[in-house]
N, C-alpha and C positions, 0 to 999 in steps of 0.2 A: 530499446529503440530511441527513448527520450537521449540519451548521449550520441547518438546518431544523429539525429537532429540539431541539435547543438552543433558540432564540428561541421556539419554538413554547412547549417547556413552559415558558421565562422569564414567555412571556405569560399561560398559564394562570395561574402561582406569582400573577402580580399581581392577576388577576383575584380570584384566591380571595382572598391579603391583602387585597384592597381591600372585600371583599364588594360589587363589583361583578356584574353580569348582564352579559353580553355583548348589546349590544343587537339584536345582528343573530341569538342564540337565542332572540328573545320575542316576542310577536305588537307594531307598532306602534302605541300608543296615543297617537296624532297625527292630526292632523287630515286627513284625506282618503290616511292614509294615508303620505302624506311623511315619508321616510326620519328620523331623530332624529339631524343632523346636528350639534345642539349637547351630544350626548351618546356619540357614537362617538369613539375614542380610536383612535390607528393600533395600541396593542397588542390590538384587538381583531378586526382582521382577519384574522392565520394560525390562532387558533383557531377563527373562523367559518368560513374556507374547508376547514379539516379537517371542519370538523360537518358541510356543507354537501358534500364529497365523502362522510365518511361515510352523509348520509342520501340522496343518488341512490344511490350502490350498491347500498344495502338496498334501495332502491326496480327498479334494473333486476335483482337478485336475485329478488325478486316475481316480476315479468313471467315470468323465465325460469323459475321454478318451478314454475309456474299450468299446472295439467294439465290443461284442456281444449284444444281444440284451436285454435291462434293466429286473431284476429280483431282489426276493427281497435277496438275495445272493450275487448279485454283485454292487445291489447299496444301499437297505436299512441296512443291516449288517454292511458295512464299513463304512456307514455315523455312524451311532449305535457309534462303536469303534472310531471314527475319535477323534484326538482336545486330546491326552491322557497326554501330558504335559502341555495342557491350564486349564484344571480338576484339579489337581494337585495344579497349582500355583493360580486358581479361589479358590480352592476346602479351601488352607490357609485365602489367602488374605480377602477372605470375611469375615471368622470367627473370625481373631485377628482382623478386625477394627473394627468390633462390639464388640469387650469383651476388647481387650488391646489394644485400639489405643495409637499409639506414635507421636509425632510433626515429624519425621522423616516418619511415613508411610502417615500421614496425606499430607504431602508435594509432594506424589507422588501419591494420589490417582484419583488426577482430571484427571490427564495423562492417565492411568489405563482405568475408565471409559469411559474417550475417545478413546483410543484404542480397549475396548470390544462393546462398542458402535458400533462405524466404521464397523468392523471386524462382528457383531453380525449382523447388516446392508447388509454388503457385501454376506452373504450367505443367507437370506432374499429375498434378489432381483438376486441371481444366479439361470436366468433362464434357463440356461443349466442341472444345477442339478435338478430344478424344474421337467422338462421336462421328466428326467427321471425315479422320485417319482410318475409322476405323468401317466408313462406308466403301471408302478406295479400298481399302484391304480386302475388304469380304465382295467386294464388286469385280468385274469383270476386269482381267490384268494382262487378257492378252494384246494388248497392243502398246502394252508398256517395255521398255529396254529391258538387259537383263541387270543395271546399273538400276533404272527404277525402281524395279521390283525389291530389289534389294535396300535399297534407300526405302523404301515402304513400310516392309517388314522391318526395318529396326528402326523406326519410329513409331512401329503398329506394338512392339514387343516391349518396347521403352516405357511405354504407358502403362502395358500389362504388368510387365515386370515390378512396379513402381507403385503398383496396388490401387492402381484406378476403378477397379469393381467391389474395391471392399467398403464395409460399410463407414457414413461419415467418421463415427469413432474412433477407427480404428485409422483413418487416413490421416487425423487428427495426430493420434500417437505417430504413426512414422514422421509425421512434419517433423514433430519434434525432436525422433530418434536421428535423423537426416541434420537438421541441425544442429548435434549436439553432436555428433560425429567430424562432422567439418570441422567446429571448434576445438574438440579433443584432438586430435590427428595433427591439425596446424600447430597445436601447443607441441607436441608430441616432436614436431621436424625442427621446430625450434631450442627445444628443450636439448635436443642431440647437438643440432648448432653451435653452442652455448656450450658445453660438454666438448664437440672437438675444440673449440678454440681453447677453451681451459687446459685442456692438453698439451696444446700448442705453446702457452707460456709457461707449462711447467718444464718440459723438456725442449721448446728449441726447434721442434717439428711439428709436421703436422701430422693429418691422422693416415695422411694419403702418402707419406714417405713412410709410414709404420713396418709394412714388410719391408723395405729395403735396409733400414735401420734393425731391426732385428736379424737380417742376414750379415751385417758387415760389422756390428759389435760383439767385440770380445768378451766383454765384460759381465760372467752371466749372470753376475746380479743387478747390474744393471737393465738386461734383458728379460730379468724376473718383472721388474717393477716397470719398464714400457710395457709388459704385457698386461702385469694387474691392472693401469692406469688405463690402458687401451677396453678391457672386456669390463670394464664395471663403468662407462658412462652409464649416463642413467639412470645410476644403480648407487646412489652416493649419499644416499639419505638429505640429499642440498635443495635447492629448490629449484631441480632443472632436473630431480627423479621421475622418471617417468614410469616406474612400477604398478601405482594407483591410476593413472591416467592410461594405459592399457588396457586392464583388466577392464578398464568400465567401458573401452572403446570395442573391446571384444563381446561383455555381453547386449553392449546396442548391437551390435550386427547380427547376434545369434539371435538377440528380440527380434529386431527386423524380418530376419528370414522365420520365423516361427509365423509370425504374423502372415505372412504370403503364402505359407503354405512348407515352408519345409524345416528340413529336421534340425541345420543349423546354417551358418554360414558357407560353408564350405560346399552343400549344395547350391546353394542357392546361387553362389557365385561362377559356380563349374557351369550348372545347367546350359550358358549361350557362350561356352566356350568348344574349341577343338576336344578338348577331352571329354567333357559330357557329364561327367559323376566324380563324384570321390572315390571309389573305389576301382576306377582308371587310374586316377592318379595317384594313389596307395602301391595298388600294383606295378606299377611303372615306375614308383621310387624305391621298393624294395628289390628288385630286382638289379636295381645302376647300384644301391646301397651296399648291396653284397659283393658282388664285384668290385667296387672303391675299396672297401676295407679289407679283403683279402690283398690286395696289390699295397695298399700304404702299410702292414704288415711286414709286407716284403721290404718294402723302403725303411720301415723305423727300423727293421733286422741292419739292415745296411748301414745308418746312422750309428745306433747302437755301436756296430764293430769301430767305427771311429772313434767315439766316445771310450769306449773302451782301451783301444789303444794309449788315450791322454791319461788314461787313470793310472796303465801300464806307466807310463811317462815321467809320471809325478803330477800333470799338470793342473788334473784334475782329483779327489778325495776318494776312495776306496766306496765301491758300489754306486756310485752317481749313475742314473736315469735319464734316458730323454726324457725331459718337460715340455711342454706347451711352447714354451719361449725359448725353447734349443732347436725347434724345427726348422725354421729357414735356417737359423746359421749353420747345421750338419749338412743339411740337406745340401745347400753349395760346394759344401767341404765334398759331399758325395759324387756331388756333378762335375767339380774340379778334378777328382781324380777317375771317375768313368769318362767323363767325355771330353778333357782337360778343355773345360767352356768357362770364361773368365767374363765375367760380364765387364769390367773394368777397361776389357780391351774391345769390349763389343760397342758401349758405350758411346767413345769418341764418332764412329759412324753414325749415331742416331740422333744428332741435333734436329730438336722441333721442327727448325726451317726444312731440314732434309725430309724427315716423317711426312710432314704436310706436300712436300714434294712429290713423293712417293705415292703418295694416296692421289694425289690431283693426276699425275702420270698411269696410274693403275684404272682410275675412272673414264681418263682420253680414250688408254687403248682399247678399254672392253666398251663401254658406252657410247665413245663420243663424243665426250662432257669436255668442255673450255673451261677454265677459270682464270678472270682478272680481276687480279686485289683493287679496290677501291679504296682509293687514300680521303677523300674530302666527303664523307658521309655520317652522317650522328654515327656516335656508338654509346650504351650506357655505362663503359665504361674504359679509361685509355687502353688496358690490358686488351678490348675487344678488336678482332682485327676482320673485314668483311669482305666479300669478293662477289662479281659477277659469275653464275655462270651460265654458261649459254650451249644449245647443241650444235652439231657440228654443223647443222645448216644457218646459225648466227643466231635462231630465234630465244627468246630470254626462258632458263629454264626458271630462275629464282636466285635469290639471295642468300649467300652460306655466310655466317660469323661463328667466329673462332674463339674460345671465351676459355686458354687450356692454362692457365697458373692459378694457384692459391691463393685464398685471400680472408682474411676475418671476418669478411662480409660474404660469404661464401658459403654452401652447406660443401660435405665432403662428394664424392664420388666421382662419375659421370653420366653423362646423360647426353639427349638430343631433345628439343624442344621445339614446336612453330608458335613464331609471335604472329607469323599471319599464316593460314591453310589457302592452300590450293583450290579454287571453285570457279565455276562459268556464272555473270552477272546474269540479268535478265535480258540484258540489250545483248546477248551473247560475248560482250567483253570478259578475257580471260583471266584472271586475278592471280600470280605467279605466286608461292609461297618465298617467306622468308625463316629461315633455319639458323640455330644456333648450335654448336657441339659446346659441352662444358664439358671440361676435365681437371684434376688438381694435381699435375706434374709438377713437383718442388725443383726440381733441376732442367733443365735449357737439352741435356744429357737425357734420353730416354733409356729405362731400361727392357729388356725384349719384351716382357708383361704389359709395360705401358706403350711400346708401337704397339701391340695386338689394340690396346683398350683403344688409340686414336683411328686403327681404323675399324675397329666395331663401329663408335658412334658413328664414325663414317660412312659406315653400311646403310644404317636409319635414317641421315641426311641423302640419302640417295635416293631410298625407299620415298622422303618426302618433295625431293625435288623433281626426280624424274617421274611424277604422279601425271596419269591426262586422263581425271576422270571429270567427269561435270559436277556434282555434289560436293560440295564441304566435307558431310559424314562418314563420307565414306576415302574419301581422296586420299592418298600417302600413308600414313602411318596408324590409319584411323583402321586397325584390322585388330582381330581379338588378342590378348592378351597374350596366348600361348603360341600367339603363330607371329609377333611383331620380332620377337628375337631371331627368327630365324634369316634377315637379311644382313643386321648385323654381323651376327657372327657366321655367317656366310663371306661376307668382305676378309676377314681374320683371314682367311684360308689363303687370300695372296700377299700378305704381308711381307711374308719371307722367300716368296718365291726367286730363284737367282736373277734371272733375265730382269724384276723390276727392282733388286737391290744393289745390279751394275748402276742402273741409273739414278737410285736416290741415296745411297746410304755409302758415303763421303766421309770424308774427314775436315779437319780445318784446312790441309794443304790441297783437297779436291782430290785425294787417294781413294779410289771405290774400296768397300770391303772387299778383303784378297778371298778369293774361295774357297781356302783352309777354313777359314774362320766360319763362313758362313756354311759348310758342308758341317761342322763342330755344332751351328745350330740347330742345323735339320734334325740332326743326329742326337740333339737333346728333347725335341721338342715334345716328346711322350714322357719323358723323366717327371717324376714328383707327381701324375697324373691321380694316383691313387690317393695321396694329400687332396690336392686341389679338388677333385670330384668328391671325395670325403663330406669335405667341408661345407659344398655347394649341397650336396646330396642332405647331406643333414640339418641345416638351414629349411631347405624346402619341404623334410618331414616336419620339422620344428611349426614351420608356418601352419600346413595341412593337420598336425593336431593340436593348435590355438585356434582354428575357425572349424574343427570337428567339435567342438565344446558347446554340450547346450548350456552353460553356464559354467562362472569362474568362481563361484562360491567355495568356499575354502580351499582356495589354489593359489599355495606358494610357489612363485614364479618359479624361483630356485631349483626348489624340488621339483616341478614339472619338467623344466629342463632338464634336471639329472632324471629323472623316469623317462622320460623318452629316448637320451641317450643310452640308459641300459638295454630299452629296447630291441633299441635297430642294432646295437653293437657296435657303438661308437668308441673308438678307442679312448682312454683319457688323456691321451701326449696329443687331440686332435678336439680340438672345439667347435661348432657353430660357428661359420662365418660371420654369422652376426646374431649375437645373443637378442634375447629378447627387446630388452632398453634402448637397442640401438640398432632395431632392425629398420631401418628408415622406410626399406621398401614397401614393406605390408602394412603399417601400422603409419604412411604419413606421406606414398608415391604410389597408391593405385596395385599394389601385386597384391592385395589380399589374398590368402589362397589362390596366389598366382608366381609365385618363387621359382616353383616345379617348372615355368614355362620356357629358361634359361636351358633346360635339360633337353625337355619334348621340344623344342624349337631346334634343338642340337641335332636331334636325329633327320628332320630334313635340312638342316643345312650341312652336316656331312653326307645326306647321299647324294645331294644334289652337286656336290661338289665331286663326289667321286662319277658322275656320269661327264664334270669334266677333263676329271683325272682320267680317264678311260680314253678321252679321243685324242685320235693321232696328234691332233694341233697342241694336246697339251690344254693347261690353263688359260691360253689364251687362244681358245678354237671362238672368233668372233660371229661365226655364225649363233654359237651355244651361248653367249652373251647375248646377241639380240632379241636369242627364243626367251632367255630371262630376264633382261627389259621387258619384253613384251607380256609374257605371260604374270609375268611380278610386278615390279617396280613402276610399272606404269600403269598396271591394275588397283593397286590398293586394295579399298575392302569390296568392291563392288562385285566379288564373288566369293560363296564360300571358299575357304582357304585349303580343303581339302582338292577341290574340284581345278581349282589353279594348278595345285600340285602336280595331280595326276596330268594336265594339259601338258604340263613341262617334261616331267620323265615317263611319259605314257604305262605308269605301275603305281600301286603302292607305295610309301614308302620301303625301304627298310630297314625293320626295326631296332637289327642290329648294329646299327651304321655308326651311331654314336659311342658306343664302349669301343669299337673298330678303332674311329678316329682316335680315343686316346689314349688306346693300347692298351686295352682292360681286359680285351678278348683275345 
């Protein structure tokens, strides 16, 4: 903490020299609210997050001083609102270091983390606050919403969870476990960072053209060594391996949960999810497991006969194999001549501008949603592009930014973020979210994989705009882990629907896709499913037996990987979608034993989607969208997620809906 201190008051010193204001101490006087991203400076962040820890404290000092007797009025609402300049400078800081990191913010991040750490810790273990969350809890709740009650209970469980009844000692150790997790993990998303850009200037690309570059080169030694390059980040013995820094990230969490009471991680993290247990989600992965690998079977038989043929040919050397890094390239070879689908010719229809077209025209007709681009607003960065949107009666739903090309200041994937959540003030003023999609599409040129991934995230910016709950914690996107996937990729399911790809998916001369082409995609869209679910499938065993570990004591990564792959029956032409090193998700984005939830999230958003494939209107029966605005999107977390569900298609789900959707069954 002593080098805290330090930078901290270097930063104030400048501040006052400069006769600067901190911008994240002033109300923003910007347009809709949007962060003043062309006015924030990185020495202005440690003394915002001091201000910003100084004034929650004062604020849960309040609560707990308030001598009437606890109510959820006087102590759950102001905790609610508490922390509103730590949101703010959180609400930044997170988002540009994932998308535009700088050696300058880089330099003050560790401090940051330790500071939210601490400070996150500190109200964790205030059992004086506890004390009185947990008098409204155990006190009389019927005259609370069914949104309070709920906002109650996971503030009452938050504490619980979190080891507020255990002894000082022991609350001691988690402090510490808690923050040495935050550190290891941040190291851990950086360290990948680091690793795709090194990628990136060895070959020319980045990590996020990786499959398309392994589909379109010939050269298969060439495609030996993008592949070696690609699964060994991490893994380089350099000093951005994250092999050691792993393992020790995985046995704090199994300490952790020992400590609380369970057996490892992996309980401890299911327990307040939709699944419940580990051995839900075991069963539920072995089951999509066997099914993926019988079907990719069937497809590497198919590649194979191509391959085959080339060796016939000359072109290829007597007995050659499908390998690891032949998969995408046969596999199109395969799709080209079952469903003659060329993406080269699909291409030209899916310029960005059109994609985002498509998505904004897809949300009009089912929603209602307006959107206007906003040209004269901060962004933090040029690449960022921002829009109004509003519902169809004018009112302001929130702020969308667009954050979808590559960049070295960049981490890889995509994602949705809130730099601000959705919440009612005290004076009943309403507080709009503002939403960001990141994505790293190397080409202007989308290929069908990345329209799906633009309107995923699309899905989750819906999820967080069209939110009208009163709470912060619970509002938009703020629902359990296994149940946020399922809007996203609920959105996927109209990407390619004809009626909205007359109207977005153009060419440079304004020629719509002709409908050969597009019946070609329909017609491919279960293709390769047994790969792709494979992969997904085995990633998410991968995850659920690194947090079943009560310890990693003589466990080489390596061989852990290849024992679990014998396992389940992983084929070897078929890898982890993301090895260990470079699982960014679970080890550095929150999915700790949470990977699986891309799958189980699947299964209600393909059946909810086939209750709209089922009505006469089609996909676009706008009555069946309003029922799922209302019952979803505009709910968020403020009901369990099963009991939403059932509100929408008055059933269970079903559970076979997801191998359905990708042609498994």
């Amino acid at each position: 903490m002593k080098k805290f201190f330090a930078i901290a008051a270097l930063f104030v010193a400048m501040t006052a020299c400069n006769n600067r204001v901190n911008p994240f101490l002033t109300e923003w006087d910007t347009p809709y609210g949007i962060p003043p991203f062309d006015k924030i400076q990185p020495a202005d962040f440690i003394p915002a997050v001091q201000a910003g820890i100084e004034q929650q404290n004062a604020e849960i000092d309040a609560i707990i001083a308030n001598p009437d007797a606890p109510t959820f009025e006087n102590t759950i609402a102001p905790l609610e609102l508490s922390g509103e300049i730590l949101s703010k400078v959180v609400g930044v800081f997170y988002n540009i270091t994932e998308t535009d990191r700088t050696d300058a913010l880089s330099a003050i991040e560790e401090d940051i983390i330790s500071m939210m750490s601490e400070h996150e810790n500190n109200m964790s273990f205030n059992k004086a606050l506890y004390n009185r969350v947990a008098a409204v809890y155990n006190g009389d709740q019927s005259g609370l919403t069914r949104e309070q009650q709920v906002v109650l209970k996971k503030h009452f469980d938050a504490f619980e969870r979190e080891g507020i009844g255990l002894p000082e000692e022991q609350q001691a150790r988690l402090r510490q476990i808690n923050a040495d997790i935050a550190a290891k993990t941040q190291k851990i998303g950086n360290n990948i960072l680091a690793e795709s850009n090194d990628f990136l200037e060895k070959f020319g690309f980045s990590v996020a053209a990786y499959p398309d570059k392994m589909t379109t080169t010939e050269d298969r030694e060439l495609r030996r060594q993008y592949n070696e390059a690609y699964t060994s980040r991490g893994h380089r013995g350099n000093e951005f391996d994250n092999r050691q820094l792993l393992l020790e990230v995985l046995d704090l969490r199994a300490e952790k949960a020992k400590i609380l009471g369970y057996p490892n991680a992996a309980a401890y993290i299911l327990a307040n999810k939709m699944a419940g247990d580990t051995q839900t989600v075991d069963n539920f992965l072995d089951g999509i497991m066997k099914a993926a690998v019988a079907r990719a079977r069937m497809e590497l038989a198919d590649m194979q006969a191509v391959m085959d043929q080339e060796v016939r040919e000359g072109k290829l050397p007597a007995g050659s194999k499908i390998e690891p890094w032949d998969w995408w390239y046969y596999a199109e070879k395969v799709r080209k001549a079952k469903y003659d689908l060329d993406e080269s010719l699909t291409k030209p229809y899916f310029h960005i501008d059109n994609v985002v077209n498509g998505i904004f025209t897809n949300a009009h007709i089912l929603y209602g949603v307006n959107f206007e681009e906003l040209k004269d607003v901060p962004v933090y960065n040029p690449q960022v592009r921002a829009y109004k949107v509003t519902a169809a009666d004018g009112s302001l739903l929130g702020i969308f930014t667009t954050d979808y090309k590559p960049r070295a200041s960049k981490r890889g994937g995509a994602w949705m973020n809130n730099i601000r959540e959705q919440y009612v003030k005290a004076d009943g003023t309403e507080v709009r979210p503002i939403i960001v999609n990141v994505c790293n599409f190397s080409d202007d040129y989308l290929s069908i994989d990345e329209v799906e991934t633009a309107f995923h995230e699309f899905g989750h910016a819906l999820h967080g705009l069209l939110t009208q709950c009163h709470y912060a914690s619970v509002s938009g996107t703020n629902v359990t882990r296994d149940f946020v996937e399922m809007f996203s990729q609920f959105n996927e399911n109209w990407a390619f629907q004809p009626s909205l790809l007359a109207q977005y998916a153009k060419n440079a001369t304004g020629e719509p896709i002709p409908a050969e082409l597009v019946q070609k995609i329909l017609n491919a869209k279960k293709f390769n499913q047994g790969f792709m679910t494979t992969e997904l499938c085995a990633a998410s065993i991968l995850d659920m037996r690194w947090h079943e570990l009560e310890s990693t004591k003589g466990v080489d990564i390596d061989a852990f990987e290849q024992k679990i792959a014998e396992e389940i029956g992983l084929i070897p032409e078929i890898t982890y979608r993301y090895r260990s090193t470079y699982f960014n998700h679970i080890f550095s984005s929150g999915y700790a034993a949470g990977y699986y939830g891309y799958l189980w999230a699947e299964v209600l958003d393909k059946d909810a989607f086939s209750i709209f494939a089922a009505s006469p209107d089609g996909p676009y029966d706008l009555e069946l969208a309003k029922k799922f605005k209302e019952t979803f999107l505009e709910k968020g977390g403020s009901e369990e997620p099963m009991t939403l569900y059932k509100a929408f298609a008055g059933r269970e789900p079903d559970s076979q809906a997801m191998l359905r959707g990708r042609g498994l069954l």
